[in-house]
C-alpha positions in Angstrom: -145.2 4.8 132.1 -148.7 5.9 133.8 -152.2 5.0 132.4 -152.7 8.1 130.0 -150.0 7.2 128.3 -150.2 3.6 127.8 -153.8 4.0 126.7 -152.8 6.4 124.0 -150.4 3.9 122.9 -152.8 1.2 122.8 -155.0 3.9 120.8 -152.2 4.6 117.9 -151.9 0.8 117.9 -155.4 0.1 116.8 -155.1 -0.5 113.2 -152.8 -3.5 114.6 -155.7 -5.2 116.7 -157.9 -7.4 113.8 -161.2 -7.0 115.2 -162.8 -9.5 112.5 -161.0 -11.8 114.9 -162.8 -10.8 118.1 -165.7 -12.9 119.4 -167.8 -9.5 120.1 -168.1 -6.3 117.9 -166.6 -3.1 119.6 -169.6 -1.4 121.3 -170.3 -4.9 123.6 -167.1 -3.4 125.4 -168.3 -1.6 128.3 -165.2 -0.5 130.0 -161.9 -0.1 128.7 -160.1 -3.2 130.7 -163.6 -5.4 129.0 -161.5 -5.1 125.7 -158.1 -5.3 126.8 -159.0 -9.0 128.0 -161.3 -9.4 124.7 -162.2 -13.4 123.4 -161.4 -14.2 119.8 -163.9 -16.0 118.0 -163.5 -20.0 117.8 -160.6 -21.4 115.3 -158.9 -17.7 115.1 -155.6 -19.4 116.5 -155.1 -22.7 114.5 -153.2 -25.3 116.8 -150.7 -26.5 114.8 -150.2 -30.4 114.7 -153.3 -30.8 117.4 -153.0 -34.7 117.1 -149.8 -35.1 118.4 -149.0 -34.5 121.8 -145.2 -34.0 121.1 -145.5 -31.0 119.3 -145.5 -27.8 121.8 -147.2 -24.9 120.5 -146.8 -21.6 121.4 -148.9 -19.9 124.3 -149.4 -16.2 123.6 -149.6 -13.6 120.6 -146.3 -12.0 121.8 -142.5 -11.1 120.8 -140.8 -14.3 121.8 -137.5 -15.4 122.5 -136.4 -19.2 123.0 -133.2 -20.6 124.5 -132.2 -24.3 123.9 -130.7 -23.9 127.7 -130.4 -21.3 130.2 -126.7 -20.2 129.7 -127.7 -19.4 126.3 -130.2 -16.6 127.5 -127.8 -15.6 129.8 -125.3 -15.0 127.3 -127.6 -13.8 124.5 -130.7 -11.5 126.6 -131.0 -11.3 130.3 -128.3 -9.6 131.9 -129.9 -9.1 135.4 -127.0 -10.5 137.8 -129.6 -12.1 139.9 -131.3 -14.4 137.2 -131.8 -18.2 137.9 -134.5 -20.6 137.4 -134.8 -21.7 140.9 -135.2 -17.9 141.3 -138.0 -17.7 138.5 -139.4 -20.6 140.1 -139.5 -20.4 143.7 -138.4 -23.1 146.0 -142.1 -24.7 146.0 -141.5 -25.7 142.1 -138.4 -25.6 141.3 -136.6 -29.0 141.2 -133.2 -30.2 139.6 -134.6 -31.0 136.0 -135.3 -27.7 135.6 -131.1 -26.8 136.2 -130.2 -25.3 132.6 -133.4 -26.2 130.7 -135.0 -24.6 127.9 -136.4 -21.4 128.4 -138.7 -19.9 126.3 -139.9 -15.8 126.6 -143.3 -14.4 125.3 -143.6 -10.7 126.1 -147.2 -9.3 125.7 -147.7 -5.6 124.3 -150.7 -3.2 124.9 -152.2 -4.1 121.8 -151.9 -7.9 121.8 -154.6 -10.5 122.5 -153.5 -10.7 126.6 -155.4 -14.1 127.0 -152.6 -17.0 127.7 -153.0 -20.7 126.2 -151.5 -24.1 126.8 -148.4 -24.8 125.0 -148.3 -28.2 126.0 -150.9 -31.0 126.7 -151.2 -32.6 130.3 -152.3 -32.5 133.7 -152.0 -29.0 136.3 -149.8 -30.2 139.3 -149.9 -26.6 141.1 -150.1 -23.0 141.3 -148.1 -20.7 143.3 -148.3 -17.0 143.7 -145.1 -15.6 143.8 -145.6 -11.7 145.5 -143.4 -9.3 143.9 -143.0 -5.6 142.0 -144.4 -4.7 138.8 -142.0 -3.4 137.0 -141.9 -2.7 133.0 -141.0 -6.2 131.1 -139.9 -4.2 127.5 -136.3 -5.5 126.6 -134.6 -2.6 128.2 -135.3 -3.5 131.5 -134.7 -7.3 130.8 -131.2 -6.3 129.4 -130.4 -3.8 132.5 -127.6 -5.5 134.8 -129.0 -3.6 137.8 -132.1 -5.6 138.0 -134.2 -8.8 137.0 -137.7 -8.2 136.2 -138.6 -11.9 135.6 -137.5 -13.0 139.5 -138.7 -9.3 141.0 -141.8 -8.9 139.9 -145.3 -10.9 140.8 -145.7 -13.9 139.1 -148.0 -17.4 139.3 -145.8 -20.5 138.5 -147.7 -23.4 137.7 -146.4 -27.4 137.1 -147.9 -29.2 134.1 -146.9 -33.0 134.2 -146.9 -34.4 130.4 -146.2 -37.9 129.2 -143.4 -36.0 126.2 -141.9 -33.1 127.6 -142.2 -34.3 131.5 -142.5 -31.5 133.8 -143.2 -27.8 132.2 -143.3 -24.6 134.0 -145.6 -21.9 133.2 -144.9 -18.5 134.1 -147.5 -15.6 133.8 -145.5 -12.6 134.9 -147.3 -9.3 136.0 -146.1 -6.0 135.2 -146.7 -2.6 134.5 -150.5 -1.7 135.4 -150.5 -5.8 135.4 -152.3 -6.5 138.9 -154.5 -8.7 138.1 -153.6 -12.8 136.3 -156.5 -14.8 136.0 -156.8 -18.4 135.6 -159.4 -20.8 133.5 -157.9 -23.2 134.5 -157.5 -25.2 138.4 -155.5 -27.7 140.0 -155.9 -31.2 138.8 -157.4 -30.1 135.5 -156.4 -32.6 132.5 -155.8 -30.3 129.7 -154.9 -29.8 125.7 -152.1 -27.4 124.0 -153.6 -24.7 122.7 -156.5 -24.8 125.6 -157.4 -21.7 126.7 -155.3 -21.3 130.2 -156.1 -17.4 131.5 -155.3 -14.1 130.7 -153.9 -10.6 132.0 -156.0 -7.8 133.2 -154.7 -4.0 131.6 -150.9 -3.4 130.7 -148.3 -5.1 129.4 -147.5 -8.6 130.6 -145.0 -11.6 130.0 -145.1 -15.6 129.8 -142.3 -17.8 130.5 -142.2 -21.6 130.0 -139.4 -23.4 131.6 -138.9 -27.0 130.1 -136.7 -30.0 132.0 -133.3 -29.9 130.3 -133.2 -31.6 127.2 -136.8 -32.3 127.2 -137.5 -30.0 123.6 -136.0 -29.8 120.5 -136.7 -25.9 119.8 -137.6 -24.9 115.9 -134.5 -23.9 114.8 -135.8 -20.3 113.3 -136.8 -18.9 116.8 -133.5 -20.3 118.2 -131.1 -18.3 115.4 -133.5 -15.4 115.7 -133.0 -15.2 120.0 -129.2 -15.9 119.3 -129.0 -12.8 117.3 -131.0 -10.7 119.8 -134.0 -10.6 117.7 -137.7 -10.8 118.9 -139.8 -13.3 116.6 -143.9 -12.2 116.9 -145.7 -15.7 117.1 -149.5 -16.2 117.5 -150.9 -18.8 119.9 -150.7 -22.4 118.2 -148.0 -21.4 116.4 -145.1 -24.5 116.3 -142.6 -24.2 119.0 -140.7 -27.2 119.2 -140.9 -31.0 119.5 -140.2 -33.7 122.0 -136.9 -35.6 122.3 -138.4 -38.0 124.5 -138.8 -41.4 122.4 -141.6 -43.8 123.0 -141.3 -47.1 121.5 -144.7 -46.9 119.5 -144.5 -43.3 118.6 -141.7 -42.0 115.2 -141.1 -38.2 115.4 -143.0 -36.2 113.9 -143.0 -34.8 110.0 -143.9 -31.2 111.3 -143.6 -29.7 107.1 -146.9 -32.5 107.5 -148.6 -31.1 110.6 -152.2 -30.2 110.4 -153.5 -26.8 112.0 -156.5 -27.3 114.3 -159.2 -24.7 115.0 
């Protein structure tokens, strides 16, 4: 897909993009890539349950798919022969919790917001670039058995060490036109779920989280939906799942009693 064509996508796709949400009207835009990595204004994505720490939101307007372990993507969406988290990963942060974790897929189009948040709050262990391709992300290529897009193509990796979920990987995936990931965050940062953590420059893009095995208890709709093959479209702060790591002082939480959070 070459540039003419993905901007006249983005184009048909405008009557999707709500620009009452946008921090700036239209004509502040002075190039075309000034847009595509457009703000929103404050409290346009309300974090869902913001007071507790156990409850992991979700990271990016996207199509998402979520997988209570590994095998069960394996068996339900990625195909590729050569997928594997320590693949994903990288030898630098990959480690043995990680071994048939949860995984959880957000795939950015054109038209979405392309800026990436938290899902979890904690501290930023690492990056590491990861060189690679760019090839296209859409669910054709993730379902082709003659490639893997998610351990091909370039990707940053970064650790976030939590107190509920432990360690959590965050993947921000390039691909096509996708040069360019950006971080707002550095190494060492002590951050919030649903802080802002970077964003992709022009094209369409993809976010995986890796959690240690048996670290989340994923909400069950997105979990029937991915079994079935079906993308579910999420906005960031949107509930993704909860903790099954019990601390003495803390009950799980009533999510039907969660608060959202500007």
């Amino acid at each position: 897909m070459d540039l003419t064509h993905v901007m006249y996508l983005l184009l048909l796709s405008v009557d999707q993009i709500k620009m009452a949400e946008v921090k700036y009207p239209l004509e502040h835009f002075k190039t075309f890539n000034e847009f595509f990595i457009r703000e929103l204004k404050p409290g346009a994505r309300p974090i869902a349950c913001m007071e507790r720490d156990d409850v992991a939101v979700c990271g990016a307007d996207s199509r998402l798919m979520a997988f209570q372990n590994v095998e069960d993507s394996l068996r339900f969406w990625i195909k590729g022969q050569k997928f594997s988290v320590q693949g994903l990963l990288g030898k630098e942060s990959f480690s043995n919790a990680f071994t048939n974790g949860s995984l959880v897929i957000f795939r950015l189009a054109p038209q979405d917001y392309h800026r990436f948040h938290l899902p979890v709050s904690g501290t930023i262990e690492k990056f590491v670039d990861i060189p690679g391709c760019l090839y296209t992300v859409n669910p054709i290529a993730v379902n082709s058995k003659y490639c893997n897009v998610f351990t091909e193509n370039k990707r940053v990796v970064s650790i976030i060490s939590t107190r509920d979920f432990g360690k959590v990987a965050f993947v921000a995936i390039g691909a096509t036109m996708v040069g360019s990931i950006t971080f707002t965050k550095k190494k060492g940062d002590h951050v919030r779920k649903g802080d802002e953590f970077g964003y992709f420059s022009f094209g369409g893009s993809t976010v995986i989280c890796v959690f240690e095995k048996d670290s989340i208890k994923i909400d069950k709709d997105l979990l029937e939906n991915s079994a079935r093959s079906l993308e579910t479209l999420v906005a960031v702060g949107m509930t993704l799942g909860v903790s099954k790591k019990k601390h003495p002082e803390v009950g799980l939480p009533n999510l039907d009693k969660c608060v959202l959070q500007a």
